[in-house]
C-alpha positions in Angstrom: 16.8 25.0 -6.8 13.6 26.4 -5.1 11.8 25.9 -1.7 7.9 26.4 -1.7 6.9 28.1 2.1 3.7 26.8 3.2 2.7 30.2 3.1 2.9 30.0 -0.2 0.8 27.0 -1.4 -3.0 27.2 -2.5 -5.6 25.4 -0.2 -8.6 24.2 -2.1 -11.5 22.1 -0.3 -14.5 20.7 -1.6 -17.4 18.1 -0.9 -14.9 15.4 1.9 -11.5 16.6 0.9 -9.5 19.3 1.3 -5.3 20.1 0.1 -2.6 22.0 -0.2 -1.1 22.8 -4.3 2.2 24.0 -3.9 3.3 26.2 -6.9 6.3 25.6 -8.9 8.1 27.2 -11.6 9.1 23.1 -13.4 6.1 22.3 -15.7 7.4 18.9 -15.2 6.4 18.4 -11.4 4.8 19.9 -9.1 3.5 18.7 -5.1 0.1 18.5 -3.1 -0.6 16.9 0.2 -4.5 16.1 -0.2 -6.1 14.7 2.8 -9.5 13.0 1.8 -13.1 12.0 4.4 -15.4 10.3 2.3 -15.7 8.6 -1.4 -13.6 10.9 -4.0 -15.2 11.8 -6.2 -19.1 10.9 -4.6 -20.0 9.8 -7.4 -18.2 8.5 -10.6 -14.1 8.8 -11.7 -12.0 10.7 -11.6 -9.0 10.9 -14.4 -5.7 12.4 -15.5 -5.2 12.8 -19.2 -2.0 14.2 -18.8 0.5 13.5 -15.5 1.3 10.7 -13.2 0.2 10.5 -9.5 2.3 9.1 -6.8 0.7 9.2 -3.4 2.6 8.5 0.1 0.0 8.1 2.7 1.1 9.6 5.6 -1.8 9.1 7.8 -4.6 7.2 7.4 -6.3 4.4 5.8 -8.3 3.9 2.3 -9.3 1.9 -0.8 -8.7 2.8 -4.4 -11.1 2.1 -7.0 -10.1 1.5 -10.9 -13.1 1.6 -13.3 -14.3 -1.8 -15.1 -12.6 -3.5 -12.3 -13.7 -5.1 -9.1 -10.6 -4.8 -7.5 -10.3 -2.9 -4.3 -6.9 -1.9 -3.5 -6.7 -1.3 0.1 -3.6 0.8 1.5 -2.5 2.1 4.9 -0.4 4.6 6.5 3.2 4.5 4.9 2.3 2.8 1.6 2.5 4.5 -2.0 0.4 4.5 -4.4 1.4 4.9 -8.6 -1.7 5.7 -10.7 -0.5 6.0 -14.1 -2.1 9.0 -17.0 -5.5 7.5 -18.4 -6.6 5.7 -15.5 -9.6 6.2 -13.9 -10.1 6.2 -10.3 -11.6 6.8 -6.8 -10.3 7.1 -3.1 -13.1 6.4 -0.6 -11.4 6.4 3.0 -9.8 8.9 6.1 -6.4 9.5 4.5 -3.7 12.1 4.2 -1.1 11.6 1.4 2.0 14.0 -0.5 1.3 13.8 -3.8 3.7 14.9 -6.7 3.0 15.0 -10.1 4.8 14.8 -13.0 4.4 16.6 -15.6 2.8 18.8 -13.2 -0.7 18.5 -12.3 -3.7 21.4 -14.3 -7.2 21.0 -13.3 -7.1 21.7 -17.4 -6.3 17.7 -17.7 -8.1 16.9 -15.0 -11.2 15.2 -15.5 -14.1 13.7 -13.7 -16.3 11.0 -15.6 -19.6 8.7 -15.1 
């Protein structure tokens, strides 16, 4: 059993998004809350080679984007959101969601693309 303090997690930001990593000692999950302002990435995909996504929106509204396709997947406060290893995507929207990972999310795997 662990707890993860606040205190304790990582805060990153960068060009309309900003979050929260907080560490833990399973290699097979970890947990972020990101909250997102604008197209992520601004340009491109973005993709996990390695873990599974699951985002709860607590706040907010968006679209998710999957390359090659035209479809725009619009969610809303209190929806979740799987995106699965290999998929490439983009969030573009005013959003806060928890997001664990599993296995647990490196930048390592991590990948943005054209």
């Amino acid at each position: 059993m662990q707890i993860i303090k606040k205190s304790e997690a990582e805060y990153y930001t960068g060009n309309g998004y900003y979050g929260y990593d907080y560490p833990s000692v399973d290699p097979d999950i970890n947990f972020a809350v990101i909250n997102i302002s604008t197209r992520s990435p601004e340009k491109g995909y973005q993709v996990n080679r390695e873990c599974k996504e699951l985002l709860y929106i607590i706040k907010g509204e968006g679209i998710l984007y999957k390359k090659n396709s035209s479809e725009e997947i619009k969610f809303q406060e209190g929806d979740v959101l799987f995106i699965d290893k290999g998929e490439l995507y983009a969030f573009d929207g005013n959003f806060e969601a928890a997001v664990p990972c599993t296995p647990a999310w490196t930048s390592e795997q991590h990948e943005y693309v054209d």
